[in-house]
Every structure is written in C-alpha cells, then in structure tokens.
C-alpha positions in Angstrom: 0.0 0.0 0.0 3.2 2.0 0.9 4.6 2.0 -2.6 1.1 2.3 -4.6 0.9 6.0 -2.3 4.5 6.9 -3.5 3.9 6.1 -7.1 0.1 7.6 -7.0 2.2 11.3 -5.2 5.1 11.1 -7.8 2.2 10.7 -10.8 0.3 13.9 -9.0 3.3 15.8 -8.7 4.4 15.4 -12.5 0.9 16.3 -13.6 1.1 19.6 -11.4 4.3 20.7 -12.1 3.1 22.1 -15.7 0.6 23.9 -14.0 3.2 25.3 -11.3 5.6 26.1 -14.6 2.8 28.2 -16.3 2.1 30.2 -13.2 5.4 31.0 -12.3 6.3 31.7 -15.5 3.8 34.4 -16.3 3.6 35.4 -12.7 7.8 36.0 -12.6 8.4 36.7 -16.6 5.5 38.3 -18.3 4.6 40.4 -15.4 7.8 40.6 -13.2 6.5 41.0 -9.7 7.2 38.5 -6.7 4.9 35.6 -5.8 2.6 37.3 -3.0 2.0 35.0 -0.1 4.5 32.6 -1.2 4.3 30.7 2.0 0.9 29.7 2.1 1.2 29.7 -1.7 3.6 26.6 -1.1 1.5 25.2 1.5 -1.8 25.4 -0.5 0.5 23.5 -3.2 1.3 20.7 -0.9 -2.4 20.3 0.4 -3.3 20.1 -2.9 -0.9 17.3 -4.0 -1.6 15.4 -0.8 -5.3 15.5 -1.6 -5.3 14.6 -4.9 -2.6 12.0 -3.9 -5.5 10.2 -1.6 -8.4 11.2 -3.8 -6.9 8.9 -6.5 -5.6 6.8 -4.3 -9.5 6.0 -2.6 -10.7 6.0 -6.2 -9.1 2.9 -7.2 -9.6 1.3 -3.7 -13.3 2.1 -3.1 -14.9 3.8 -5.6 -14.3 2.2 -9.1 -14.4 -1.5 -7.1 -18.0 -0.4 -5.8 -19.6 0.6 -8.6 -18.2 -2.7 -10.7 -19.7 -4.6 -8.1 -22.3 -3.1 -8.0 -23.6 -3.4 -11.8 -22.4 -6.9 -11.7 -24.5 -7.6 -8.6 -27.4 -5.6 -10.4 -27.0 -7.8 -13.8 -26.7 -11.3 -12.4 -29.3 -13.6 -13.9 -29.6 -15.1 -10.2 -30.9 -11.6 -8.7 -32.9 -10.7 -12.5 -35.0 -14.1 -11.9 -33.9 -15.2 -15.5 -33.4 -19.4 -15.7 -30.0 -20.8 -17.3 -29.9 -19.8 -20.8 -32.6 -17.1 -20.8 -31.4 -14.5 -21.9 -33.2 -11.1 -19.9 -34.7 -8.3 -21.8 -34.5 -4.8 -21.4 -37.5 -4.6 -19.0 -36.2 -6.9 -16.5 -33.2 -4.7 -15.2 -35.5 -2.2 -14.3 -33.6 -2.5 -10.3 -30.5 -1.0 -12.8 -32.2 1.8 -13.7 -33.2 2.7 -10.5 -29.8 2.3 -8.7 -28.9 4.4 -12.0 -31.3 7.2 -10.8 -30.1 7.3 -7.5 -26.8 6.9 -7.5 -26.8 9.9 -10.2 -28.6 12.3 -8.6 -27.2 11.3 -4.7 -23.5 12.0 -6.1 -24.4 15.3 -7.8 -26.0 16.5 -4.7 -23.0 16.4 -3.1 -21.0 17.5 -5.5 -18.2 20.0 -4.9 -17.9 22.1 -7.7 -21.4 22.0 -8.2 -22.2 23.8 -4.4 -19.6 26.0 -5.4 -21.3 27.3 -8.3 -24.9 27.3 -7.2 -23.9 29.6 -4.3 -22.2 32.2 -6.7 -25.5 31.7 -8.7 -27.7 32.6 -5.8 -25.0 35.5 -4.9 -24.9 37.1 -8.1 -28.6 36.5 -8.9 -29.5 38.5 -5.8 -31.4 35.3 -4.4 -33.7 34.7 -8.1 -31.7 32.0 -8.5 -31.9 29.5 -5.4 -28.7 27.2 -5.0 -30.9 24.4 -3.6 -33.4 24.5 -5.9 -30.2 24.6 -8.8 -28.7 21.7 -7.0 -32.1 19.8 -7.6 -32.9 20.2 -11.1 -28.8 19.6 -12.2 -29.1 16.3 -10.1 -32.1 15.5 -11.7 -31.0 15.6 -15.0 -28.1 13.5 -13.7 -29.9 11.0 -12.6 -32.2 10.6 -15.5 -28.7 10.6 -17.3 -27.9 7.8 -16.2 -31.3 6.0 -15.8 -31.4 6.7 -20.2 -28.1 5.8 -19.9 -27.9 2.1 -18.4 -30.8 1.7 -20.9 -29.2 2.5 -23.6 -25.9 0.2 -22.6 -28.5 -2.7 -22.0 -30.4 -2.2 -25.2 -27.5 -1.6 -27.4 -29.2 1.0 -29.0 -26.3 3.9 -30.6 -24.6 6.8 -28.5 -25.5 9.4 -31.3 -29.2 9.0 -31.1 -29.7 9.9 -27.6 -27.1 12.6 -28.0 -28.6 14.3 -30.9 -32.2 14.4 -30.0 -31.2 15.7 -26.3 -29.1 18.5 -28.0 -32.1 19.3 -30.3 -34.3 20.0 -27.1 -31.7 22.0 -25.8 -31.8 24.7 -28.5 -35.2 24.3 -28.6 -35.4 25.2 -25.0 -32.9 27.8 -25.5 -35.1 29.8 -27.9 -37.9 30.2 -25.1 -35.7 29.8 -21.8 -35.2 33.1 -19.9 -32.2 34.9 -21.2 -30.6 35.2 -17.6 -30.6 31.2 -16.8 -29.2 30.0 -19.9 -25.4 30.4 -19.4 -25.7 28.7 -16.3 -27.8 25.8 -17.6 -24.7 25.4 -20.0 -22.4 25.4 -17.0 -24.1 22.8 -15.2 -23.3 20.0 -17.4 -19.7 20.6 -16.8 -19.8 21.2 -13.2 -22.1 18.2 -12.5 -18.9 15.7 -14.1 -16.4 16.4 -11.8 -14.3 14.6 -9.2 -17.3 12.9 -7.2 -19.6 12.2 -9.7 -17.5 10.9 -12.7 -15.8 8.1 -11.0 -18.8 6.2 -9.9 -20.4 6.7 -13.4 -17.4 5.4 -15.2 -17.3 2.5 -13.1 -21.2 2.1 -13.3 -21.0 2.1 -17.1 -17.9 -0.4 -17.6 -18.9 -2.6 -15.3 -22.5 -2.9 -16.4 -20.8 -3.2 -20.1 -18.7 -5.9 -18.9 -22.2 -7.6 -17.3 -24.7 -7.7 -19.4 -24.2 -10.4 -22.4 -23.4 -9.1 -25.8 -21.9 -5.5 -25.1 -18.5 -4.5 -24.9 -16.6 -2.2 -22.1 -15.1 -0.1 -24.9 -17.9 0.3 -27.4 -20.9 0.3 -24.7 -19.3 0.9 -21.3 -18.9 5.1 -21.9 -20.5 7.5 -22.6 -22.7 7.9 -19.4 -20.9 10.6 -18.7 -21.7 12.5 -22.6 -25.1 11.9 -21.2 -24.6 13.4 -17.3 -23.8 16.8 -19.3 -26.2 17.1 -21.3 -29.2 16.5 -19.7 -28.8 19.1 -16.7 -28.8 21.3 -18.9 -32.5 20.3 -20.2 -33.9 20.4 -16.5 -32.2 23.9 -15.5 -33.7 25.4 -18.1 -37.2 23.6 -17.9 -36.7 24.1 -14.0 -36.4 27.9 -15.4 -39.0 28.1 -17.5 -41.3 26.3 -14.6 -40.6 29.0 -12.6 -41.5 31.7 -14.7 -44.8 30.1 -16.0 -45.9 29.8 -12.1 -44.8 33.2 -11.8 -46.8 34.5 -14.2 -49.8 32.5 -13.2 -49.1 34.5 -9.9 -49.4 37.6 -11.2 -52.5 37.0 -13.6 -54.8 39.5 -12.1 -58.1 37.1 -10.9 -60.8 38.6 -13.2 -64.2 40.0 -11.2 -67.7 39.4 -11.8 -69.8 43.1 -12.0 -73.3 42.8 -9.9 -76.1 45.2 -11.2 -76.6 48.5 -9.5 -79.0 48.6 -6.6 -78.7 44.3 -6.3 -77.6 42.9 -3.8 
C-alpha cells in the first residue's frame, strides 16, 4: 500500500508541475512582480498534491471497485430471476435503472464544484436564483442521465441518437428559456462531471458493459458521462422556464364578476 501512495504522489506531482511552470512563469516573466504570499502559496500546493494523492488513491480502492460490483450484482441472472440460458430483456433490469437514478442524482448533490457554483448563482442572482433548488434540477437531469443511460448500454441501442435528440431539445429550450438562466444551464453540465460524480459513473458504465451479455466495455461501457452533461442542462432550463410560468400564473390579475346597481 506504501509503494502504490509513493507512485500515485510522484504521478500527481508530474501532472502539477506544468501547472506550477505556467504560473510562475507568467507570474515571474511576463509580469515581473514576486509571488505574494508565497508561503501559504507553497502550502496550499502541498495540500493540494496530498489530496489529490489520496483522492486517486481511494478512487481505485473504493470507488471504481464499488460501482463494478455493483452493476455486476445488479445484472446477475440469479438476482434478475432469468433461468439458465434465458437470456433477460431490457424490462427486466429495471432495479439498474433505478440504482442508476439514485446513484446519479445522490453524487451530484454532493458534488463540490457543483455547491460552489450554485452559491455564486444565488450571490450574483441577488437570491432569483436558489442554490438548492439549482442543485435539484442539475441532479435530476443527472440521474435521469444515467437512468437513459444504463438503458441504452443494456439495449445496445447507438450513442448518437440519444445525443442528438437531447441537444435538439436544448436549442429548442434555448429559444424560449429566460435569457438570464441559460449560461448557467450550460455550465451545469460541466460542473455536474467532476471529481465525485464521474468516478462512480465510469465504473457504473464499464462494469455494467462488462455484465450484461453481448456488449463490450469499450464500445458500450462510456458515454454515461456524454449523457450526465447534457441532460442538466434540459432540466435547469425547464426548472427555469417552470418558474417563470408559475410566476406569471401568480401575477394573472383574478378577473371579477360586476353585480347590477341597486342588487344585492
């Protein structure tokens, strides 16, 4: 375990140093001054290669392990109820789709860079914008993600399909979405597939790949997370558009009925 940490911090610390390099560089050459803070610079720098260090290092002892079990658990014939050499139809890992559904919108609620951004949202909105109500509707659309996802790795139906009819309703919805929510709508399918979230949904989709008979862990096992960035942004916009509809409703002045003069 020793030696897999020291390789895993030597691998972090090559993949920062470019990123150390850049900053210095333009920080020291292009615009001359001295680092500011440049002892808690160097300390943030060390928390950072220490967490990432352990981040990976937990990845590939928990997380991607989990979620292989997991599918293969979910697709065993024993748990689907299919005899020996029945081969189960799409309908009959419906418990997949639902673990799918969960799991997708549990990790996105907790997602880091996600709580980040909804909180500048709500900031800069001035409170229009609500960061748990944002939270909701991007984890939402990632857990119907991967719901359409897992369906489409146990149908075998083609990546491309799914993908171009979701970003068809997304310009659609763009035409009619209010002006002020649609940047951020875009930036939620980014934010969403970040360091909890993408983990658990690359192992979901390999292992159920590897699983279910006929599909293979290169050709079928990605794209779930293709899917996790689009479809937030269909439900922050239709979470926007919701929102304006009611409040208009609101507003609709209730029309009132005249009595004649003199009745009662």
């Amino acid at each position: 375990m020793v030696t897999e940490l020291s390789q895993v911090f030597i691998s972090i610390l090559k993949d920062v140093a470019p990123i150390v390099v850049v900053l210095l560089g333009f920080q020291l050459g292009i615009l001359r001054r001295k680092l500011p803070h440049l002892r808690k610079v160097l300390f943030g720098l060390f928390y950072v290669v220490v967490g990432l260090t352990f981040f990976l290092f937990g990845l590939e002892r928990a997380l991607f392990p989990l979620g292989r079990e997991m599918a293969r658990q979910l697709t065993d014939p024993a748990f689907i109820g299919g005899g020996p050499g029945v081969v189960p139809g799409w309908a009959d890992y419906y418990w997949t789709y639902l673990f799918a559904f969960a799991i997708g919108f549990a990790t996105t609620i907790a997602e880091p860079s996600l709580i980040a951004v909804a909180i500048k949202a709500q900031d800069v909105s001035g409170g229009s914008v609500g960061a748990f109500g944002l939270r909701v509707a991007v984890a939402v659309g990632v857990a119907l993600s991967l719901s359409v996802g897992t369906f489409r790795i146990v149908s075998g139906t083609p990546l491309y399909v799914y993908m171009i009819v979701g970003y068809a309703i997304v310009v659609v919805q763009t035409m009619f979405a209010p002006r002020m929510i649609v940047p951020l709508a875009y930036d939620s399918g980014g934010v969403t597939t970040s360091t909890v979230t993408v983990p658990l949904v690359a192992a979901l989709g390999l292992g159920l790949a590897s699983n279910v008979p006929g599909r293979s862990a290169l050709l079928d096992g990605f794209g779930l997370i293709a899917l996790a960035s689009l479809f937030p942004m269909i439900t922050v916009m239709g979470y926007a558009q919701i929102g304006t509809w009611l409040e208009k409703r609101r507003q609709k002045p209730i029309p009132t009925t005249s009595t004649p003069e003199g009745g009662p």
